[in-house]
C-alpha positions in Angstrom: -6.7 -35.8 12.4 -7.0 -35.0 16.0 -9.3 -32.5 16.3 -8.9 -29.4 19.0 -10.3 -26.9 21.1 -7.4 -24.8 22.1 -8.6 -23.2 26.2 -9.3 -19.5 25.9 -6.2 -18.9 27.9 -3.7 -18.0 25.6 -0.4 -20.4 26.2 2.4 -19.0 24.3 6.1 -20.2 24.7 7.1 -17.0 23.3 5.9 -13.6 22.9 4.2 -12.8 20.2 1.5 -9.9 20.6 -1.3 -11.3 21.8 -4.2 -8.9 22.0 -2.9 -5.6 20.0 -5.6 -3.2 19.1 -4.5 -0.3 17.2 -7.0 2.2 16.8 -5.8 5.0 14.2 -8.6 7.6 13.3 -7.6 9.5 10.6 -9.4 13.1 10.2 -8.0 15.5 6.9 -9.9 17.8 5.9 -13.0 16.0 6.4 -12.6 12.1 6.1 -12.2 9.8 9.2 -10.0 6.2 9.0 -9.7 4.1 11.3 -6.8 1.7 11.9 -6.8 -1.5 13.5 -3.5 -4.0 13.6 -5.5 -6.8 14.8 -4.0 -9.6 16.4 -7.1 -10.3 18.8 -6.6 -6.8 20.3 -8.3 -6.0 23.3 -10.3 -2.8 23.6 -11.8 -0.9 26.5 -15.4 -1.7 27.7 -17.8 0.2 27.4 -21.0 0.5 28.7 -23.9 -0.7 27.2 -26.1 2.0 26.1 -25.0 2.2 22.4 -25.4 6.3 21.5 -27.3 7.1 18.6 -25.2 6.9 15.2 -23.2 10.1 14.6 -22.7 8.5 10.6 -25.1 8.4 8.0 -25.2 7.1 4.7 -23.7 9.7 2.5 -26.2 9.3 -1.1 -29.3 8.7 1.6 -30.7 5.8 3.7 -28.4 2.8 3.6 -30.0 -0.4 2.5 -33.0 -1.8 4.6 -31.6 -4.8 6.7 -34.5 -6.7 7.6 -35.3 -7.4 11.4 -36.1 -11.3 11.1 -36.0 -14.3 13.4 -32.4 -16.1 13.6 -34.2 -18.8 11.7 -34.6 -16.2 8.4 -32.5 -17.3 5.4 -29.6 -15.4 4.5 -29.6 -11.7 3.3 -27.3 -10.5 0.1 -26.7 -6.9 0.5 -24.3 -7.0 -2.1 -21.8 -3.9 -2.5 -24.4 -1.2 -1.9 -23.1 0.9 1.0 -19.4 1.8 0.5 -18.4 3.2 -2.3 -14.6 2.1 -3.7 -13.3 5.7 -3.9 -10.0 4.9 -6.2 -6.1 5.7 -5.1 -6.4 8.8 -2.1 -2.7 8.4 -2.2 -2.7 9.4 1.4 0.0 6.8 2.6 3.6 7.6 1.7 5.9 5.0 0.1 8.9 4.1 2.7 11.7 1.9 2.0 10.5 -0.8 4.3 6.9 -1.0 2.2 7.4 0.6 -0.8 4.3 -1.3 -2.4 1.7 -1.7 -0.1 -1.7 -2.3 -1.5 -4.0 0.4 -0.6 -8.0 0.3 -1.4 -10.6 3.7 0.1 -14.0 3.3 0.6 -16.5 6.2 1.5 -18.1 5.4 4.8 -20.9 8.1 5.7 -20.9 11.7 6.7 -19.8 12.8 10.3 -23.2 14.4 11.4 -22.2 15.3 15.3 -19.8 17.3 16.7 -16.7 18.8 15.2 -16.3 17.6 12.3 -19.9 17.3 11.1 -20.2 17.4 7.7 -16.9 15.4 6.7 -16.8 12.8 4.9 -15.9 9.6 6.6 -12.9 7.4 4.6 -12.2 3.5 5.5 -9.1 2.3 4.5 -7.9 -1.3 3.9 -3.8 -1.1 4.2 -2.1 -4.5 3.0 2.0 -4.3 3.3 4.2 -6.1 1.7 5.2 -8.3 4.3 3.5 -11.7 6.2 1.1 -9.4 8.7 -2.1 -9.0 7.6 -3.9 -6.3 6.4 -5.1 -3.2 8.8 -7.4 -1.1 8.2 -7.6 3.0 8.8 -10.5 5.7 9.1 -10.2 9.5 8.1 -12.1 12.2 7.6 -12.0 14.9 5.0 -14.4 18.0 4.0 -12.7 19.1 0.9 -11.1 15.9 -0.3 -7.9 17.5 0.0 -6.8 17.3 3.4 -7.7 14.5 5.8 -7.7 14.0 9.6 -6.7 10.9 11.1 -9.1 9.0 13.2 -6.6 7.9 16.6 -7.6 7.0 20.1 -3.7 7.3 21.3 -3.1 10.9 21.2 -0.3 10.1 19.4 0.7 12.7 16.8 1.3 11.9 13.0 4.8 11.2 13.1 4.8 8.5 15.8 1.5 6.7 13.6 2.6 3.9 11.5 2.2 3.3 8.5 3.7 6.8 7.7 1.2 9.0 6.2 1.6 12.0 3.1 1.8 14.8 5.3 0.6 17.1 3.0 -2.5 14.9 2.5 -3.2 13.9 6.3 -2.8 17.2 8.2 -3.9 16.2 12.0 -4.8 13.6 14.0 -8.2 13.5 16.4 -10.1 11.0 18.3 -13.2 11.1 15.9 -14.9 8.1 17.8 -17.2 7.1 14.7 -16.5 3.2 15.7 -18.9 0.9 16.9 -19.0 0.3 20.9 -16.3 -2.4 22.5 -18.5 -4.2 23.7 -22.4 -4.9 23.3 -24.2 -6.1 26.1 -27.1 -8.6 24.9 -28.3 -9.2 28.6 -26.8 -9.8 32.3 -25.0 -13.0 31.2 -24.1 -12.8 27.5 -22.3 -9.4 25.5 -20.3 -8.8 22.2 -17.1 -8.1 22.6 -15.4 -6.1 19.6 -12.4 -8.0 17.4 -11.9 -5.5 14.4 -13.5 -5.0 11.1 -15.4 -7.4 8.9 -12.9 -7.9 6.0 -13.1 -10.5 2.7 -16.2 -11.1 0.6 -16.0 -14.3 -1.7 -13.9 -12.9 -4.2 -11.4 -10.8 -2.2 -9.7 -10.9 1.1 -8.9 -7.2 1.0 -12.3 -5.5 0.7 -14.7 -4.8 3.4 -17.0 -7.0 4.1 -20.2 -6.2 1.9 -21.5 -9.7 0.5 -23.8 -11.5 3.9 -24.9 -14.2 1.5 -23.0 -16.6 3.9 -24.3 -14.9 7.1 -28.2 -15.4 8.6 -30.1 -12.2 10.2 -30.1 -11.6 14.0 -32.5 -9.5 15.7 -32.0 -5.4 15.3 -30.5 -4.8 18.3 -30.5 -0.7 19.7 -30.8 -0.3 15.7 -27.7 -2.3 15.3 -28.1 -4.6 12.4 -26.7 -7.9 13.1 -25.6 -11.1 11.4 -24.7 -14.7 12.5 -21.9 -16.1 10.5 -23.3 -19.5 9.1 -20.4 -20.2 6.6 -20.1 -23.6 6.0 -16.4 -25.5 7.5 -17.1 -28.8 6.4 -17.0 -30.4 3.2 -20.8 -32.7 2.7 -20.7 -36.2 4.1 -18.0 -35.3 7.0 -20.8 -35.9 10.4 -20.2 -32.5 11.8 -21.7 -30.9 9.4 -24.8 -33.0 10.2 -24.5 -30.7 13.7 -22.7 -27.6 12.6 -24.6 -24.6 11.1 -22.2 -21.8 11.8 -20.0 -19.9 14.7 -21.1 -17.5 17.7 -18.8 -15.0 15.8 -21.3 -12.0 15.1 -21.3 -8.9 12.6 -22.6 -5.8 13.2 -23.2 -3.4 10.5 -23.6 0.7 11.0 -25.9 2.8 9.3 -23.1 3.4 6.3 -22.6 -0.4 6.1 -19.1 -0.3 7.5 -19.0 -4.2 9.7 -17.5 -5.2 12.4 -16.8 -8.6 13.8 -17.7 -9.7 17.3 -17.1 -13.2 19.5 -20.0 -13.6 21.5 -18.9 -14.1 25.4 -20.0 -14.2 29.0 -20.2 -10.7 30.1 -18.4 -12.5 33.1 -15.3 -13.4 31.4 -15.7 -10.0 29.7 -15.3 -8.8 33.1 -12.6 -10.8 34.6 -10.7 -10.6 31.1 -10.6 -6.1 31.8 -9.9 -6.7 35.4 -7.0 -8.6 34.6 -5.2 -6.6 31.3 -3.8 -4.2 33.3 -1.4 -6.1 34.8 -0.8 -8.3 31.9 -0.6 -5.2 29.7 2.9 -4.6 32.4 4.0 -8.3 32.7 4.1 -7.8 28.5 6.0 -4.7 28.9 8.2 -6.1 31.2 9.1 -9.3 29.5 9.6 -7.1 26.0 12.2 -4.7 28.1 14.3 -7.5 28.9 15.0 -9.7 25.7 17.1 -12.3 28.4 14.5 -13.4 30.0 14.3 -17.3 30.3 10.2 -16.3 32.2 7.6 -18.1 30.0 5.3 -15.2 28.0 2.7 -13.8 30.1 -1.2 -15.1 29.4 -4.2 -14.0 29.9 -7.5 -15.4 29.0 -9.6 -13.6 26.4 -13.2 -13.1 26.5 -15.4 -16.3 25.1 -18.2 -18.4 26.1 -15.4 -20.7 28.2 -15.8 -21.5 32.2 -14.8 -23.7 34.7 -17.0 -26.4 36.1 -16.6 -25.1 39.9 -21.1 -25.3 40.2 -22.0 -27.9 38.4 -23.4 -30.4 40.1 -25.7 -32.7 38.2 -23.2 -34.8 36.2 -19.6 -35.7 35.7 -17.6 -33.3 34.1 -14.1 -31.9 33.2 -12.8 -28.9 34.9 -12.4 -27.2 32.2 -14.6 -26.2 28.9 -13.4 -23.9 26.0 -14.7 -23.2 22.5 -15.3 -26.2 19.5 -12.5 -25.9 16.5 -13.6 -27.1 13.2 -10.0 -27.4 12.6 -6.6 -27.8 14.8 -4.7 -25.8 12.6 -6.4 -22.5 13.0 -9.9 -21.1 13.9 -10.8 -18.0 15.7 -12.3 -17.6 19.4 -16.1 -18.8 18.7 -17.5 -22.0 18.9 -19.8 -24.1 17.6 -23.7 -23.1 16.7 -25.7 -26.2 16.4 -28.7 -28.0 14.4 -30.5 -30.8 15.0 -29.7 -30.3 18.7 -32.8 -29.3 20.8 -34.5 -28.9 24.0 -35.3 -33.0 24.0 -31.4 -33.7 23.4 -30.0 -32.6 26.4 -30.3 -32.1 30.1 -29.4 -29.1 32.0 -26.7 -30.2 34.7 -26.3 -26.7 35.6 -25.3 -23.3 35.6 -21.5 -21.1 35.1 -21.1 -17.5 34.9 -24.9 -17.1 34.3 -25.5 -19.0 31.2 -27.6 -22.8 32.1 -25.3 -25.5 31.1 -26.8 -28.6 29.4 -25.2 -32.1 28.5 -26.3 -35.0 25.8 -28.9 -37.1 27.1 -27.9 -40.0 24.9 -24.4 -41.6 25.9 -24.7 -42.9 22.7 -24.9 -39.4 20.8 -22.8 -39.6 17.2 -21.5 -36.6 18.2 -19.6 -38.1 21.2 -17.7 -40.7 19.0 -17.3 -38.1 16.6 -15.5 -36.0 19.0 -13.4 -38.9 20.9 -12.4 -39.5 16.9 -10.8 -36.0 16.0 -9.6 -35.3 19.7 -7.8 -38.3 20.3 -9.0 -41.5 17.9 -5.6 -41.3 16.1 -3.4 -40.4 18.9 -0.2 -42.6 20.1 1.3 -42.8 23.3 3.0 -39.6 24.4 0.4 -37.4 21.6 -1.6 -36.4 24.7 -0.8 -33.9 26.9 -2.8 -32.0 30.2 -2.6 -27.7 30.1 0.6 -28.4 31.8 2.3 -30.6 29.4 2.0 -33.6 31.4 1.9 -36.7 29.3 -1.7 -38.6 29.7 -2.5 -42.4 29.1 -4.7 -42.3 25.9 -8.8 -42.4 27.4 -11.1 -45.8 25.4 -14.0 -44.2 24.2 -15.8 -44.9 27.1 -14.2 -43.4 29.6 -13.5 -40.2 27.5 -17.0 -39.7 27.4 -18.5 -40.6 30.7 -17.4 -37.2 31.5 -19.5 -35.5 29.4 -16.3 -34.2 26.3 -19.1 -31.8 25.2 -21.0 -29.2 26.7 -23.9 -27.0 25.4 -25.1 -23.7 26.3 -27.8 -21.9 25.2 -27.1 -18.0 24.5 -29.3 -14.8 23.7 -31.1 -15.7 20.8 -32.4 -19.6 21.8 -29.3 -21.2 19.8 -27.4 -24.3 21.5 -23.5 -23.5 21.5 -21.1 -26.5 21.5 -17.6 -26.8 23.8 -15.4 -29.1 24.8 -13.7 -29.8 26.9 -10.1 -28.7 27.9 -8.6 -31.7 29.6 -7.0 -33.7 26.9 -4.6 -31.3 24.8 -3.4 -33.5 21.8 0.5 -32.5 20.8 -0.9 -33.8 17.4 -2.1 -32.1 14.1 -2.3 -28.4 13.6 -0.8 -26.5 11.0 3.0 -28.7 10.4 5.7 -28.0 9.7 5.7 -24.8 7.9 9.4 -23.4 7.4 10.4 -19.9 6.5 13.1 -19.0 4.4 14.8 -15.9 4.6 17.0 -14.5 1.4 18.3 -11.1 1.5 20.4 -9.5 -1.0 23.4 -9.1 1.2 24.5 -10.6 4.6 21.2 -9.2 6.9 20.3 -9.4 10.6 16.2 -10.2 10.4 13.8 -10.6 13.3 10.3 -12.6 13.0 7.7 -12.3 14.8 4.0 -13.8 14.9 1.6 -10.8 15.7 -1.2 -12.6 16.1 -2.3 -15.9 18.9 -0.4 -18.6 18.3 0.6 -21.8 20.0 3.7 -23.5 18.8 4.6 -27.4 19.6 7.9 -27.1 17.9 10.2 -24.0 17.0 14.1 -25.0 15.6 15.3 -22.8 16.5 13.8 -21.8 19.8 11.4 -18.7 19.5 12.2 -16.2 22.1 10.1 -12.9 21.3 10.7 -13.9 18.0 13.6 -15.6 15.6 16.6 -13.3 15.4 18.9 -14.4 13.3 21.7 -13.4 10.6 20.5 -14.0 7.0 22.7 -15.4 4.3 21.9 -14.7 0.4 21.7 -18.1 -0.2 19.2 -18.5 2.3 21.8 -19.6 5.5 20.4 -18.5 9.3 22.4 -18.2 12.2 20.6 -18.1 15.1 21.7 -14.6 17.1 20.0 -15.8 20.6 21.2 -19.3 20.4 21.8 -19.5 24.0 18.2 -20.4 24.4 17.6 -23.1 22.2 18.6 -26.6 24.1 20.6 -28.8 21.3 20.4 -31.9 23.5 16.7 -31.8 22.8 17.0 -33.0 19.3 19.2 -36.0 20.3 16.6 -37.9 19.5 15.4 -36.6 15.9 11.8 -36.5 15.4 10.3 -36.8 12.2 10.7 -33.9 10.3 13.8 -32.2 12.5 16.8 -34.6 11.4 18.6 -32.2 10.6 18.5 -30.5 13.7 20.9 -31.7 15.9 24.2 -30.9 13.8 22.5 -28.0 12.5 21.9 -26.9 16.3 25.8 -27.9 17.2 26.7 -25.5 14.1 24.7 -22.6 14.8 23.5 -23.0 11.0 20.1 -23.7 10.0 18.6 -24.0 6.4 15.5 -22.1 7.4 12.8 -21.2 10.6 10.8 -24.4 11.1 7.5 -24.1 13.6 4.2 -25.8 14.2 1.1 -25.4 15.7 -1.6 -23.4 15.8 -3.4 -20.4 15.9 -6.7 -18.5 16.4 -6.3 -15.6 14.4 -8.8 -16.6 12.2 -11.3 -19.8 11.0 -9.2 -22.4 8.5 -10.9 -21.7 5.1 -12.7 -24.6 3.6 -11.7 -25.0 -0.6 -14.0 -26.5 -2.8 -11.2 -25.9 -5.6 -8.2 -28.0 -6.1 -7.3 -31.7 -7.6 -8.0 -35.5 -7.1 -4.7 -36.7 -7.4 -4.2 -40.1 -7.0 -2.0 -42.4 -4.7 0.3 -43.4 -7.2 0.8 -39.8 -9.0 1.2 -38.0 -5.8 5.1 -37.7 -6.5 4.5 -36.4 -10.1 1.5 -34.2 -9.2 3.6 -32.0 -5.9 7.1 -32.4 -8.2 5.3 -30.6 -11.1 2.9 -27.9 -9.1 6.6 -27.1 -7.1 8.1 -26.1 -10.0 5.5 -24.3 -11.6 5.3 -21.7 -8.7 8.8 -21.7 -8.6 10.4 -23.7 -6.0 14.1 -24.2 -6.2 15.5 -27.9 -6.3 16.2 -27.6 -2.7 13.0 -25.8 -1.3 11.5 -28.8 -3.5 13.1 -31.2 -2.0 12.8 -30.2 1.1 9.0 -29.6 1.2 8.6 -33.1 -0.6 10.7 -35.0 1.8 8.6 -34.1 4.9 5.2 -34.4 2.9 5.0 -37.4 0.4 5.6 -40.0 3.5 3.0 -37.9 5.4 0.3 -38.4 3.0 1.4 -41.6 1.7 1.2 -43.1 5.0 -2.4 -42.7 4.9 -2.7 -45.2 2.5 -5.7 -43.9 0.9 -5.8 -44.6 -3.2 -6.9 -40.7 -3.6 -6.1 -37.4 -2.1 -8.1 -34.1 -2.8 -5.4 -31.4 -2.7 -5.2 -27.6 -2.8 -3.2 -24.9 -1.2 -3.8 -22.2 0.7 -1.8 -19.2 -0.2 -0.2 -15.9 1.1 -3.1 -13.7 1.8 -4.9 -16.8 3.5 -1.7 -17.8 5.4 -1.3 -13.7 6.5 -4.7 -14.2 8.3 -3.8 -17.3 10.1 -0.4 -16.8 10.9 0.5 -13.3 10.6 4.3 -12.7 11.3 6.1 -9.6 11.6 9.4 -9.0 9.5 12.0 -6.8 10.2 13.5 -5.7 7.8 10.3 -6.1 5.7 10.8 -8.3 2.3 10.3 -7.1 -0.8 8.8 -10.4 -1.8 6.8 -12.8 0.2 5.4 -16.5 -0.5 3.5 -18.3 1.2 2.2 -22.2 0.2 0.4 -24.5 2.4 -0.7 -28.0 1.6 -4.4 -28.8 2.4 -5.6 -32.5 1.8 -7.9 -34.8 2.3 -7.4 -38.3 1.5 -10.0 -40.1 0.2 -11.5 -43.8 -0.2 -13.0 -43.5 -3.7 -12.8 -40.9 -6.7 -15.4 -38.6 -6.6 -18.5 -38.2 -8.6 -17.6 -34.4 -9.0 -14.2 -33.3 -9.4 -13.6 -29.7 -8.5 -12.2 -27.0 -10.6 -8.6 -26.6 -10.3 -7.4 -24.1 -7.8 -5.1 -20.8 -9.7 -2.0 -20.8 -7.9 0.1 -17.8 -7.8 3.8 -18.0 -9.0 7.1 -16.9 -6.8 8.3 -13.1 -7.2 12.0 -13.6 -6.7 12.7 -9.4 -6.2 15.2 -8.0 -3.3 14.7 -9.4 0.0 12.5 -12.4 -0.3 11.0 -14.5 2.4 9.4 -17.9 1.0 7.4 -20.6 3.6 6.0 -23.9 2.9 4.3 -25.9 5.0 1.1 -28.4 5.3 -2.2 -29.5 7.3 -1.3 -32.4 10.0 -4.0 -34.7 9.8 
């Protein structure tokens, strides 16, 4: 697989949203929810002095986080602080979701201005359609009313989802949230990217369970937590050097989390000096759908910078954050171990933060790295930021140039990067295709909501597919003007099809690749060994007991068995990840919204021997075939 680390800046050949923060408070009665439609959002910095905590733990003091060293193991709080309050039955049912999954948590009482004295309600809103879940605050004093919590000054009616109006009577900025942006010092801050959400058993809970997270410093009576789950399966040589990502969580006095990516306060800085007039490029782009401008980018706050003042080694000009996986992560890099002062050299210093490289030219790390970037590559697989096709590097002189950088943040830790030179047009998430089944002839529009990077799209997404759905699963393509059919003169593997289905406006389904950085790519220790020689048995049989039809069967099979077989390997560990997963890495938009969704993706490894322990086989959910139903396959590129 060729491993890698996407630049901060996000490149988009169409226009997905980007960075879309919704804040909804809602206030009834006397219960605050906030809503967030996360897609890497951005928020407005503030400063930072954070003010005292206007919430406190309704039953008494919340549970005693200890203050420990970043070296202290591990802390369970278990589900202590939020208590899972039952169905509020404060969203109304609407023909576009008419089954959205809907959990409430109480979240502390409002003790400052007001609405002091109301109860403070989180929550979690999961729709029945590819996006994600968001998540909402209210308030409510007699349980019977409830305000919601909104920074927009929008009113009710223009707040989506649509709300029981006899439930949720107004709307007010209740401002019980936890600060933008956290400044640690003058060179490294916090910036804010939403809530905390899954614990091991659930993706759509809050996040309650730090038995995979390590204990920061208190900070301004903040309690914070480094993420240290584990992205690497034992034996692979990273995880020799990985011990977790810069992504932080900070917890409020009710226990309500929120996740942050640790940046430069510097490209904090340039990254609010610049939304403004990328906010209006966006707005201008959206307004005119004809457009042939590429989507506007901007580059979101991270530990990334240029090498402009470094002067004490060879370098790239670019450095951007470590992926543990080129199908999806999110914006943090790489925390290290068994990396320290006597490892590296400082060669300088960017944006504030001291800059060191590997003292050994020898490191396993740097052959590690030249192996997952580019080891596998073949002519025309590497590409500059531009596209340009590059000449594939030897080892050598890929790392005379120092690939990986290190720089050591608040808390003494050395964080990994690489660097942005060499862009493979190899691996990521592949070929994932989308079909679309509506119960009568149906115009539909799909759009990603979250970051993502495509290397192919048939056809061509132009702020999003629009196309007009057949029954039977038939698209035709309602902005074909913009999708080139003498591109696929030459089929590549995977898009034979293309060409005559391009000439004929008439395409079996909406086939992409690439990847995203929505969120990490979740590690499964569930799943099968399958061998080489049963592969064809093993995928037939798991396809048709989810409930594939022949041709979805075939289709996915065709593209896949020659994949994996051409590793050659005499076993395979297989799994899938499945919708929920697949709604946090690549969360799509779907107008109008299905009534079913499916979502499979193959994960696999292949293997040279059996191993000693075989894991537990993985429960895979089965195909709900009601009304409108969108259904996507697709597979890890390795």
């Amino acid at each position: 697989m060729a491993l890698r680390s996407p630049k901060l800046t996000t490149r988009l050949p169409f226009s997905p949203i980007v960075l879309v923060g919704v804040l909804l408070t809602l206030i009834a009665g006397s219960v605050v929810i906030l809503m967030y439609r996360t897609a890497n959002a951005p928020v407005t910095v503030v400063s930072n002095v954070i003010p005292s905590p206007a919430i406190t733990f309704a039953s008494g003091n919340p549970t005693d986080y200890p203050t420990t060293s970043p070296s202290a193991e591990p802390v369970d709080l278990g589900p202590k602080t939020l208590t899972n309050l039952g169905d509020l039955g404060l969203y109304a049912a609407t023909s576009d979701d008419p089954s959205p999954v809907i959990t409430y948590y109480s979240a502390g009482t409002l003790t400052t201005g007001p609405y002091s004295g109301y109860t403070r309600i989180m929550a979690i809103y999961q729709p029945n359609d590819p996006s994600g879940p968001n998540t909402n605050v209210f308030a409510t004093k007699d349980n019977n009313t409830y305000i919601l919590d909104t920074a927009t000054g929008a009113t009710l009616n223009q707040e989506y989802p649509i709300f029981d109006a006899k439930k949720v009577t107004l709307a007010a900025n209740l401002n019980t949230d936890l600060p933008a942006e956290i400044q640690l010092d003058g060179t490294y801050s916090l910036y804010q990217d939403g809530p905390a959400l899954g614990n091991n058993t659930s993706e759509n809970v809050f996040l309650t369970d730090f038995s995979s997270y390590t204990a920061l410093p208190t900070f301004n009576g903040l309690k914070l937590y480094a993420n240290t789950i584990s992205l690497f399966e034992p034996g692979d040589l990273a995880a020799n050097y990985y011990v977790g990502t810069t992504q932080v969580v900070a917890v409020d006095s009710a226990g309500v989390a929120m996740q942050y990516d640790l940046a430069s306060t510097a490209s904090i800085n340039a990254y609010t000096t610049a939304k403004p007039a990328y906010d209006a490029a966006v707005k201008a782009y959206d307004n005119n759908p004809d457009t042939t401008n590429p989507y506007p980018t901007i580059t979101n706050p991270g530990l990334g910078f240029t090498t402009g003042d470094i002067t004490g080694a060879s370098v790239y000009a670019s450095y951007s954050q470590m992926k543990a996986s080129a199908c999806s992560s999110d914006l943090n890099t790489w925390v290290t171990k068994n990396i320290g002062a006597s490892d590296l050299k400082k060669i300088g210093t960017e944006d504030g933060m001291d800059i060191y490289a590997l003292v050994n030219s020898t490191h396993p790390l740097l052959n590690w790295i030249y192996t997952y970037t580019i080891g596998e590559d073949k002519p025309g697989d590497l590409a500059d930021s531009a596209g340009n096709v590059l000449p594939i590097p030897t080892e050598s002189q890929f790392a005379a140039k120092n690939p990986l950088l290190f720089v050591k943040d608040n808390w003494g830790r050395f964080d990994m990067l690489t660097q942005d030179y060499y862009q493979t047009t190899f691996g990521g998430c592949g070929k994932p295709v989308v079909y679309l089944y509506p119960t009568k002839p149906t115009n539909v529009t799909v759009k990603f909501t979250g970051s993502m990077n495509l290397t192919t799209d048939i056809p061509t997404y132009h702020n999003g597919w629009n196309v007009l759905a057949q029954p039977n699963g038939t698209l035709t393509d309602l902005q074909a003007q913009f999708t080139n059919c003498a591109s696929f003169a030459k089929p590549a593997i995977g898009s034979e099809y293309a060409a005559n289905a391009c000439a004929k406006n008439t395409y079996p389904y909406l086939y992409w690749a690439g990847s995203g950085t929505n969120a990490p790519y979740p590690l499964h220790t569930d799943g099968w060994i399958v061998s080489q020689a049963d592969l064809p048995t093993f995928l037939n049989t798991t396809l048709d007991s989810v409930g594939f039809t022949s041709k979805e069967k075939s289709d996915m099979l065709s593209y896949w068995l020659p994949e994996l077989t051409s590793k050659n390997a005499p076993y395979y560990k297989i799994d899938f990840l499945q919708t929920a997963e697949m709604n946090r890495i690549a969360p799509m938009d779907v107008s109008p919204t299905p009534t079913s969704v499916f979502r499979l993706f193959l994960d696999w490894k292949p293997l040279t021997s059996m191993p000693a322990v075989l894991p537990q086989p993985e429960k895979l959910a089965h195909v709900q075939r009601s009304g409108f139903t969108l259904l996507e396959w697709g597979g890890l590129n390795r």
